[in-house]
C-alpha positions in Angstrom: 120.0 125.8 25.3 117.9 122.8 25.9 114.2 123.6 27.5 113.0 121.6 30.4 109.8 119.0 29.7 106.8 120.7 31.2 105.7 116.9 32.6 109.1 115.2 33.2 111.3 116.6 36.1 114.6 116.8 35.2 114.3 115.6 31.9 115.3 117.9 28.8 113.5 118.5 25.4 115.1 117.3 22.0 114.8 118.3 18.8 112.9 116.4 16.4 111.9 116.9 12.7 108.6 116.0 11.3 108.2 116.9 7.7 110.8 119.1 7.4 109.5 121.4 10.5 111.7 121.0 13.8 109.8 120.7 17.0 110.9 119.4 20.1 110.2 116.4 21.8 110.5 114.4 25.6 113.0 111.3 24.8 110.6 109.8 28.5 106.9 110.9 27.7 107.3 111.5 24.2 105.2 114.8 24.4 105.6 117.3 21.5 106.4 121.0 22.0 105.3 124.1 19.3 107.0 127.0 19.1 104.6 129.7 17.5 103.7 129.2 14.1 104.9 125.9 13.8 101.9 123.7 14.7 100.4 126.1 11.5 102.8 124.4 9.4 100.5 121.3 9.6 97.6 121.7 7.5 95.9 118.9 8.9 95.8 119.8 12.5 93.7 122.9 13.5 96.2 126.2 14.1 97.6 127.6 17.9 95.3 130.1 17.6 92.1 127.8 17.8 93.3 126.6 21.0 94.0 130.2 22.1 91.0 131.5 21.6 89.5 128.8 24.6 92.5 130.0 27.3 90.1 132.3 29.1 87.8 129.6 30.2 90.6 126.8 31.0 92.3 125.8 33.6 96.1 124.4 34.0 97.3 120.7 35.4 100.5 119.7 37.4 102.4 116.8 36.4 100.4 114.2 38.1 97.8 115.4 35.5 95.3 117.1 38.7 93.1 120.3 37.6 95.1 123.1 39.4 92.2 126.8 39.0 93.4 129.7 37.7 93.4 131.3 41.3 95.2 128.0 43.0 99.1 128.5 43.4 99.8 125.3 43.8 97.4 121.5 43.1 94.7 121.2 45.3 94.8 117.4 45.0 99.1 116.7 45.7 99.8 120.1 46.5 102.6 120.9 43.4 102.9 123.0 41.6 100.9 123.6 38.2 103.2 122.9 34.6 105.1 125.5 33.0 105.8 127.0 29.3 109.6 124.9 28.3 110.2 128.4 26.3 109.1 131.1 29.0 107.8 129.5 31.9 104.5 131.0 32.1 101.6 128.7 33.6 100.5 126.4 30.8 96.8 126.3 30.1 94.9 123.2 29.6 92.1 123.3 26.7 90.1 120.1 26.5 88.7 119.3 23.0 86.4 116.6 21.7 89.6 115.3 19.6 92.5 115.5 23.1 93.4 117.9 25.5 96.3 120.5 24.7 98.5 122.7 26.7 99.1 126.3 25.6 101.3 129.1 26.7 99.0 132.2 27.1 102.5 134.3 26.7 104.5 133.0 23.6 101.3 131.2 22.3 103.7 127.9 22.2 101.6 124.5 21.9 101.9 121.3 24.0 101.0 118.1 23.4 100.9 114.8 25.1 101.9 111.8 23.4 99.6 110.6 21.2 97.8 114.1 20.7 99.3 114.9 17.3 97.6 111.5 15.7 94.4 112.1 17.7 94.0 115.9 16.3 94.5 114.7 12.8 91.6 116.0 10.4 90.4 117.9 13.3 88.1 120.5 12.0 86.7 122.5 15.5 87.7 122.7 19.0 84.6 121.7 21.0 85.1 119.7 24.1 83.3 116.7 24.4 79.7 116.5 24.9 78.0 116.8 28.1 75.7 114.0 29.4 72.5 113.2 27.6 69.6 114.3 29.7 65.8 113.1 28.1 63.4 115.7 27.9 61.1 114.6 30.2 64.1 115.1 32.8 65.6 118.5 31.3 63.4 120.9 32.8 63.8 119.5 36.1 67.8 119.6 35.9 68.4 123.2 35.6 70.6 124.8 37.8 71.9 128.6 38.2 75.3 127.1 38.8 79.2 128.0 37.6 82.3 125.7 37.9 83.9 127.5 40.2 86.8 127.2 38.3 86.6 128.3 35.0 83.0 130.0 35.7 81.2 127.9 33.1 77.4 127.9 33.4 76.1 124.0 34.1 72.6 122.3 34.6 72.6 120.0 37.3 73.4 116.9 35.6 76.6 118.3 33.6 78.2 119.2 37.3 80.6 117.4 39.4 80.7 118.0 43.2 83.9 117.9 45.3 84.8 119.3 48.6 81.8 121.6 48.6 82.1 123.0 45.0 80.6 122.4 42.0 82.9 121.9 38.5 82.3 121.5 34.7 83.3 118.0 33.2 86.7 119.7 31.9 87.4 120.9 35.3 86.6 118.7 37.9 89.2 117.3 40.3 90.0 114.0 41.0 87.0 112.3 43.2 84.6 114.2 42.3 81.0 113.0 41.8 79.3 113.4 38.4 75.6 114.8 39.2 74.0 112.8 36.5 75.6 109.5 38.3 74.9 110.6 41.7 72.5 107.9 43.8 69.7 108.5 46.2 70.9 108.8 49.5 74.8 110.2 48.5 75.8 112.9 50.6 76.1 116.3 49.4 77.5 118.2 52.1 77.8 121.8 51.7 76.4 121.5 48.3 72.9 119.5 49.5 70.6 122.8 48.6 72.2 122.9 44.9 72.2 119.5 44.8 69.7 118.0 47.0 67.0 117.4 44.0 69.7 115.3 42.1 69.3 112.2 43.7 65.8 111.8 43.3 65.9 113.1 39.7 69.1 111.0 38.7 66.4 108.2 39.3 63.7 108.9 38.0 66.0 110.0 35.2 66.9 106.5 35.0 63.4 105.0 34.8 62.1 107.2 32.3 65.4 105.9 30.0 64.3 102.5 30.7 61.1 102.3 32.1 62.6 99.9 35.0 65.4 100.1 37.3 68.4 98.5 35.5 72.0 96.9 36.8 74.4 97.0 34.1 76.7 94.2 32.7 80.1 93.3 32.0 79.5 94.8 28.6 77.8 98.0 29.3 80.6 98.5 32.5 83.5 97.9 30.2 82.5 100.1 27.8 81.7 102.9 30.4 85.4 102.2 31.7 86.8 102.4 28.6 84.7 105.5 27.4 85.6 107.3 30.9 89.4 106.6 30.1 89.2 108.1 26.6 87.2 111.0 27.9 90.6 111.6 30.5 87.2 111.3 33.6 90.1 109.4 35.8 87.9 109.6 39.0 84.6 108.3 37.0 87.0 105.1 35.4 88.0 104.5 39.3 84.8 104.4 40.4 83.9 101.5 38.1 86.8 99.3 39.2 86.9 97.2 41.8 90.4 98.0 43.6 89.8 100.1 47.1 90.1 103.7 48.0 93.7 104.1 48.8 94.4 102.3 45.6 92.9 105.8 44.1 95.9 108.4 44.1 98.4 105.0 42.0 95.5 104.6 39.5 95.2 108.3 38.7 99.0 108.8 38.6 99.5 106.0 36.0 96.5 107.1 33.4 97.2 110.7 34.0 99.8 109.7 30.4 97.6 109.6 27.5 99.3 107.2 25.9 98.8 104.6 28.6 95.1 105.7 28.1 94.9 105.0 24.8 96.4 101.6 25.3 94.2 100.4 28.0 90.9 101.6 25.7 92.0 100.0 22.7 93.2 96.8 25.2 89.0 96.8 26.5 87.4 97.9 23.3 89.1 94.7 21.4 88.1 92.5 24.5 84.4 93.6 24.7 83.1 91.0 21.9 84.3 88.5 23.6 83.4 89.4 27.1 81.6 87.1 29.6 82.9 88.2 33.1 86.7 87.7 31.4 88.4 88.3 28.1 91.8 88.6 27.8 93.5 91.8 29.3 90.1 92.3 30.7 88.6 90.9 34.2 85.1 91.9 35.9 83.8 90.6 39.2 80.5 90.8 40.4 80.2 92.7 43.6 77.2 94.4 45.7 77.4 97.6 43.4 77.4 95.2 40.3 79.8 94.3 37.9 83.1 96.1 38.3 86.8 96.1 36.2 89.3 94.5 38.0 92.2 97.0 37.7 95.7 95.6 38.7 98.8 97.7 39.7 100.2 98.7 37.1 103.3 97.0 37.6 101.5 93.2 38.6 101.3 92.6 34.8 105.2 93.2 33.5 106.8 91.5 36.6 104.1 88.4 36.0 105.7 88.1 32.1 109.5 88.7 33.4 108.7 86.5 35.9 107.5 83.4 34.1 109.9 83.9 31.3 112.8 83.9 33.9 110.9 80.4 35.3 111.1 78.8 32.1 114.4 79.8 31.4 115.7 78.0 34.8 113.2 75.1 34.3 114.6 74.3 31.0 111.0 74.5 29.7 111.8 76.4 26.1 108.8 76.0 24.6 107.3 78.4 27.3 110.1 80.5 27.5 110.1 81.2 23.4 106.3 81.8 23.4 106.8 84.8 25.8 109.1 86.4 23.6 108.0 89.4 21.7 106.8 88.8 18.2 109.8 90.2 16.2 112.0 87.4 18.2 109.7 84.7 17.7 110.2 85.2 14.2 113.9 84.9 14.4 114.0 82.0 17.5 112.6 78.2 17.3 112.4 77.1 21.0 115.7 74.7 20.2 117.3 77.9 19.2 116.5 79.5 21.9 118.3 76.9 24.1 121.3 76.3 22.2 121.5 80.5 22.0 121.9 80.5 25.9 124.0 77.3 25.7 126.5 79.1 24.0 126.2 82.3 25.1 129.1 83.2 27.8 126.9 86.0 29.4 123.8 84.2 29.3 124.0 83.1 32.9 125.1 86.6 33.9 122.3 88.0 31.8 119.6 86.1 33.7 121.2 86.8 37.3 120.9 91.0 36.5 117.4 90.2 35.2 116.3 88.1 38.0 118.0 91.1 40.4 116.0 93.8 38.5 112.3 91.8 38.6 112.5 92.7 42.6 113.5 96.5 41.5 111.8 99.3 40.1 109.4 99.0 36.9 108.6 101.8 34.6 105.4 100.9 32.8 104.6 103.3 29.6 101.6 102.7 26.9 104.3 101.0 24.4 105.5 98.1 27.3 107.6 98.3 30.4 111.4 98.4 31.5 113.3 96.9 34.4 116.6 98.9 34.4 119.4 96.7 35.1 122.3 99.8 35.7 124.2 101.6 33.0 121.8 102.8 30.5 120.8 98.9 30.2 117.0 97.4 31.1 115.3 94.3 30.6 112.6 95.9 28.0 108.9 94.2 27.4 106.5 95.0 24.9 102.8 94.8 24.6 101.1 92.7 21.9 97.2 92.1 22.2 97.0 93.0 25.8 100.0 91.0 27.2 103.9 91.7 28.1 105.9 90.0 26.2 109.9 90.1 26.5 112.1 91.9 24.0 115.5 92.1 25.3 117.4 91.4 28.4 119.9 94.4 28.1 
């Protein structure tokens, strides 16, 4: 019987075989599942039982990708509920590593991972989670703190916690909108959390001088690379907080990089920018505002429906030369321009093809890490691709 995807509703697992061992796999996210013993039949990823050993001091996720405590029935953040086991439904436990997060059943010691996980776990020789902050030593003494996440009961100094809602969390835990004590400026509120708190303000500054010996406004460079560091690192409210799109934009940006492999893309999109960043590179936009320089971060969909869009322009403009250049590589290769007109010159359903495409720009997109898709009815989509940081078209059906 086919199991349930613990991140996909309504969407089934399939088998799939990766040297010679069958796992199972989401045909939507393209998340892996481990029965017992079988991630052990890797030798070059670290065994379940590594990532078992850390379930006591984890915490699980629901499908938006929100922290959801042990004691919490249901998210705090979107209030549903937390992700189950595919094989026996038990609450799936989320254990963040230095390499990527993983998901394990505390019951049939099963393994799940996000897409992209496998790769990022090869050669992976421990199960720390990533560092905490970098605190000098001049400042060290004056940032600890008898504090626990009051999730996972972690001890933390003052500058490793994140405050939200009047409780303090470890970097693996912390919820989305949280704010990181070592980033925290003078004057933030701390509500209920002022008397744990209240000396971080003051200390994140002076923390700041004694790292530089002045006060200092980051650049385009030293932004992007935080952005793109916080994405990697999965700190979704930290990333936000460096972009310049507005509050209620918040819950749309933390739903689309709650995939990994969207993630991933967008990191390696701004780490192959950053040499050539100014205030714009491509796939890559700061502004300046009063805080100082921030990432312009689009909707998600803005991108996709901008290529489908002015490929669909050309096409009706007769302009073939723009229309061929937004083609994805592999069909550049096999299309000159003047083929590209006499192959919808010729083409009976050419005209119908580019009615159901121009219908579907004004529908639904679903944007992934690989490209996006404008379904078009029956199992058939318009499909784009992503090549150095830009949509490109790769069929109309």
């Amino acid at each position: 019987m086919a199991r349930p995807c613990p991140l996909c509703e309504k969407e089934l697992l399939r088998p799939l075989r990766v040297s010679q061992v069958e796992i199972d796999t989401c045909p939507r996210c393209h998340g892996l599942w481990f029965d017992r013993g079988e991630l052990e039949r890797f030798p070059d990823r670290l065994p379940a039982r590594s990532f078992l050993a850390m379930k006591g001091q984890s915490f699980s996720r629901c499908r938006k990708g929100h922290p959801v405590g042990r004691a919490e029935a249901v998210c705090p953040t979107c209030r549903s509920e937390p992700v189950r086991c595919p094989a026996c439904a038990e609450r799936l436990r989320r254990v963040v590593t230095s390499a990527s997060p993983v998901d394990v059943c505390p019951s049939c010691e099963g393994v799940w991972l996000d897409a992209g996980a496998f790769e990022a776990l090869a050669g992976v020789t421990d199960t720390r989670p990533p560092p905490a902050p970098v605190v000098m030593p001049q400042a060290r003494s004056a940032t600890a703190a008898a504090m626990e996440c009051s999730r996972c009961g972690v001890g933390l100094q003052v500058s490793e916690a994140y405050a939200y809602d009047g409780d303090v969390y470890c970097g693996a835990c912390r919820p989305p909108g949280s704010v990181s004590g070592a980033a925290m400026k003078k004057g933030t509120p701390g509500g209920p959390l002022r008397r744990a708190l209240g000396a971080l303000s003051t200390l994140s500054l002076a923390f700041s001088l004694v790292a530089t010996g002045c006060a200092h406004t980051p650049g385009p460079s030293e932004v992007a690379a935080s952005y793109a560091r916080a994405l990697e690192e999965n700190r979704l409210a930290d990333a936000y907080a460096l972009t310049s799109a507005p509050p209620e934009a918040q819950p749309g940006f933390l739903e689309h990089y709650a995939d990994a492999s969207v993630r991933q893309a967008r990191v390696k999109e701004v780490r192959t920018a950053l040499p050539e960043l100014q205030a714009r590179a491509p796939a890559l936009t700061l502004v300046q505002a009063k805080e100082g320089w921030r990432v312009v971060e689009e909707k998600p969909e803005d991108a996709p429906r901008a290529a489908l869009r002015g490929f669909l322009e050309a096409v009706g403009a007769g302009n073939w030369d723009r229309a061929w250049s937004l083609l994805s590589e592999p069909l550049r290769a096999r299309y000159t321009p003047e083929r590209l007109r006499e192959d919808f010159k010729r083409e009976p359903q050419s005209a119908e093809r580019v009615r159901r495409a121009r219908l579907a720009l004004e529908g639904d997109v679903r944007v992934t890490g690989a490209g996006a898709e404008f379904p078009i009815g029956q199992d058939r989509a318009v499909r784009l691709v992503r090549e150095a940081g830009e949509y490109r078209v790769a069929a109309i059906e």
